[in-house]
C-alpha positions in Angstrom: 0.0 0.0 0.0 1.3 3.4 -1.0 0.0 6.6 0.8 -0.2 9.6 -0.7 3.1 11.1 0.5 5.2 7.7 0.4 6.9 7.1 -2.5 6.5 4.2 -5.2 10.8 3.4 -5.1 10.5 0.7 -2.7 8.1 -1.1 -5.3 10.9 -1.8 -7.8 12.6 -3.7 -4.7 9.6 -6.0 -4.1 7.6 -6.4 -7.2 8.7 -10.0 -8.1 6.9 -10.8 -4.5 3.2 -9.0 -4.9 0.0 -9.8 -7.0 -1.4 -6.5 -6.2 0.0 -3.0 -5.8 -2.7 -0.6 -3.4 -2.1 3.6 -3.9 -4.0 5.7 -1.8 -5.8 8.1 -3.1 -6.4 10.1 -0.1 -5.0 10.1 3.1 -6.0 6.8 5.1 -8.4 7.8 8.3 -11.8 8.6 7.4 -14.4 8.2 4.6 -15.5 10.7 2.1 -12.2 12.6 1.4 -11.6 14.2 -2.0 -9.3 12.4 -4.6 -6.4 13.6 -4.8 -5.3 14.3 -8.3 -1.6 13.9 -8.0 -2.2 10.2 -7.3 -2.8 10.3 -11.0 1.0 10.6 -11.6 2.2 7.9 -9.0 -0.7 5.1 -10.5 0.8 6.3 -14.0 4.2 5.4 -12.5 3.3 2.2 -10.7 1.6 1.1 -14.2 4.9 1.6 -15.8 6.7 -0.6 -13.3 4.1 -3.4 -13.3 4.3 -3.5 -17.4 8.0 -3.3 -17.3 7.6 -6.5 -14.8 5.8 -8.7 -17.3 3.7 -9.6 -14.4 0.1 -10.0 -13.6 -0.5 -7.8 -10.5 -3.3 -6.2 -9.9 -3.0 -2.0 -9.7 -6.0 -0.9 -7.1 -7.2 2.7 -6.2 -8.8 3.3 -3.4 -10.0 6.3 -2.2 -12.3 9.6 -3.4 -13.5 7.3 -6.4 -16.2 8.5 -8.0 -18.1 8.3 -11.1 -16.3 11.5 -12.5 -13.2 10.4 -11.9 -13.2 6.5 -12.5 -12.6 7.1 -16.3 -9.2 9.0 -15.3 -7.9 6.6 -12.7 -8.6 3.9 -15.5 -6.8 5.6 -17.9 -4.0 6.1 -15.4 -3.5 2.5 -15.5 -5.6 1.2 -12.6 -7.3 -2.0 -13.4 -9.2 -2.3 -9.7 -10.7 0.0 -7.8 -12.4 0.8 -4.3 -15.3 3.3 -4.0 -17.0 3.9 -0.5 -19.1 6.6 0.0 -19.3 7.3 -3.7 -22.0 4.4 -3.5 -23.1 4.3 0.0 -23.5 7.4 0.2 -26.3 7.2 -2.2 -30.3 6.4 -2.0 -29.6 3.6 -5.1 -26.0 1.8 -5.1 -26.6 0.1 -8.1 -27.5 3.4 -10.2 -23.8 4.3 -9.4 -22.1 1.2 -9.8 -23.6 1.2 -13.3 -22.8 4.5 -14.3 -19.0 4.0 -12.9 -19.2 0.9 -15.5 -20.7 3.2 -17.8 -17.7 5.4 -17.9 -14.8 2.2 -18.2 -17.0 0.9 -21.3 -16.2 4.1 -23.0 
C-alpha cells in the first residue's frame, strides 16, 4: 500500500513478491475525502513498473472514487478500484455502480 506522500521506489525492490499493488488516493483515516489528483502521476508510474515487470498484478485505487473520476484513474492505468461513499452514500448503489461501469466501457 502506497499513501499519498510515500513514494513508489521501494516497489521496484519488491515487485517479483506481490500480485497487487494498493495507492491511496487520499490520506488513510476517514471516509468521504476528495481524490487527490496527483495520485494520477504515481498510478501512472506504478503502471509503468508493473508493465515493465511482465507480471500479472493487480494495480487498485482506493479512495475519493467516483463516477467522474473512475474514467481518469482507469486511464491512469488502474485496473481495480475501491469506492466507498461514492456508492453508500447514495439512496440507489446500483444506479452508481452502473454508471461508474458506464464510464470504463467508453
Amino acid at each position: 500500500m502506497f499513501n499519498p506522500a510515500t513514494p513508489l521506489d521501494v516497489l521496484e525492490w519488491v515487485i517479483d513478491k506481490v500480485d497487487l499493488v494498493l495507492i491511496m488516493s487520499v490520506n488513510p483515516g476517514f471516509g468521504g475525502q476528495s481524490f487527490i489528483p496527483a495520485a494520477l502521476k504515481k498510478v501512472e508510474r506504478a503502471r509503468q513498473l508493473i508493465d515493465a515487470s511482465g507480471r500479472d498484478i493487480r494495480l487498485e485505487v482506493d479512495g475519493g472514487i467516483k463516477v467522474d473520476n473512475i474514467r481518469a484513474v482507469a486511464d491512469a492505468g488502474a485496473d481495480t478500484f475501491v469506492a466507498g461513499s461514492a456508492i453508500f452514500g447514495q439512496r440507489d448503489y446500483k444506479a452508481v455502480i452502473d454508471a461508474m461501469r458506464a464510464r470504463l466501457a467508453r
